[in-house]
Phi, psi and omega in degrees: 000142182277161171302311204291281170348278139359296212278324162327276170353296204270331167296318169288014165302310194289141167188196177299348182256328191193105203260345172209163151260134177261166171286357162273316150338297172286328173250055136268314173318305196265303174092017174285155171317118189290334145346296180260341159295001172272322175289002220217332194273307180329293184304304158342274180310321173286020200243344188070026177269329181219176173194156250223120142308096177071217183245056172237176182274030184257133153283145172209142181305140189264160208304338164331283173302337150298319189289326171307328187273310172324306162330278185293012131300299208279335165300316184257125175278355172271314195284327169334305177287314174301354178253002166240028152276307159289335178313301192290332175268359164284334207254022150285317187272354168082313173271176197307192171174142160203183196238144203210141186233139190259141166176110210044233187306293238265151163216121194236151165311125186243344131255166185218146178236078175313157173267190204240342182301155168317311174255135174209166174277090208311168177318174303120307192329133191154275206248139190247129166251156146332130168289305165341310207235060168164157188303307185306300183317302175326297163334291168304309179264006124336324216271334218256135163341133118354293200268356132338292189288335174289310176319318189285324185244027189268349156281344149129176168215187207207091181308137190272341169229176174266348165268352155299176171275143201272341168208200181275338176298294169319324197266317151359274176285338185286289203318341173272327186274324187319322183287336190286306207260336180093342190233145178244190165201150181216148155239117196036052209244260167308333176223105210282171186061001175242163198234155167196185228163109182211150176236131176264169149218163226207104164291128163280016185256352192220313182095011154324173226150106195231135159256109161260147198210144151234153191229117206209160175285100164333337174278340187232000173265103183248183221300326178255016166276344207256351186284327175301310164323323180268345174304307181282232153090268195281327189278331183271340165285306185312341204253324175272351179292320158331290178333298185279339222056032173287141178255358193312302202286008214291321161282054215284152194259156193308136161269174201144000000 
């Protein structure tokens, strides 16, 4: 494995679950030799890629790297326009919103929008999900060829609920209506007790890819808040596909 590798390695540790690190962690994490995860955390932080929490031996990503995902938010106009899209419909709707990016199996929050209500869904950012087994994901890999999506998934999955899809048949048949309705949804599926509602759109000039998502207490949402949710939802994806040229959204379809 390369240093450039490694170091990959050691960034997809961090998320909403895990904001620093020891070098005991990471080769709990990792299973590397603690020797070279002490040197490799090292290298990292003189490089300014990590940085030591306080004066103690913990890491955490370092300003480099914040101003790079600043660069790259501001840099891409699609997640731009979608997240000050989402903005406006969290703080109608009171729930959570975050903008979610795909990379393989997996899809994690690249913004986050808290709601406003008492019960709310907690942040995201972050946080790696089963692409499979959730609305962003789901969204997203509507997008991509039938054959595409078997190839991604030709080692089989392993459902994390009984309300996710249970097999490449199942994961199928959800991925056509999603492609039918324009939107996916998951309920108690990768994240129990949460509900969620997502739409993707695909700049065609790059093959960019954005999932707006809202997130809610299942429990505490009923059937014509979560029908409001998608309205705004489908009508604020229809204003940026106009925008980009996604033709999924060009049109919007009915829900249901």
């Amino acid at each position: 494995m390369s240093l450039l590798d490694a170091a990959a390695q050691v960034l997809r540790c961090y998320g909403a679950d895990c904001t620093d690190l020891t070098v005991t962690e990471l080769v709990t994490r990792l299973g590397m030799p603690k020797s070279n995860a002490s040197r490799l955390l090292r290298a990292m932080r003189d490089a300014g890629l990590l940085e030591n929490v306080g004066a103690s031996k913990r890491y955490r990503p370092g300003l480099l790297l914040v101003d790079a995902a600043r660069v790259y938010l501001r840099a891409s106009s699609l997640i731009a326009r979608a997240d000050a899209m989402l903005a406006r419909i969290v703080a109608d709707c009171g729930h959570t919103g975050h903008i979610a990016l795909r990379e393989g199996r997996e899809v994690t929050a690249i913004t986050d929008h808290p709601g406003t209500k008492a019960l709310r869904v907690a942040s995201s950012i972050g946080t790696l999900l089963a692409a499979f087994a959730s609305a962003t994901g789901r969204s997203l890999l509507a997008r991509l060829p039938e054959a595409e999506v078997r190839a991604l998934y030709a080692a089989g999955f392993a459902p994390p609920s009984p309300s996710a899809p249970q097999d490449m048949a199942d994961l199928l048949r959800r991925l056509e209506e999603v492609r039918r309705r324009a939107y996916a949804t998951a309920n108690d599926e990768a994240s129990r007790g949460i509900g969620a509602v997502a739409v993707a759109i695909v700049d065609p000039r790059d093959g960019q890819a954005v999932s707006l998502c809202i997130a809610y207490p299942a429990a505490t949402t009923d059937a014509a808040e979560r029908r409001s949710l998608l309205a705004a939802l489908l009508d604020g994806a229809a204003e940026i596909a106009a925008l980009v040229g996604d033709a999924t959204h060009a049109v919007r379809p009915r829900a249901g």
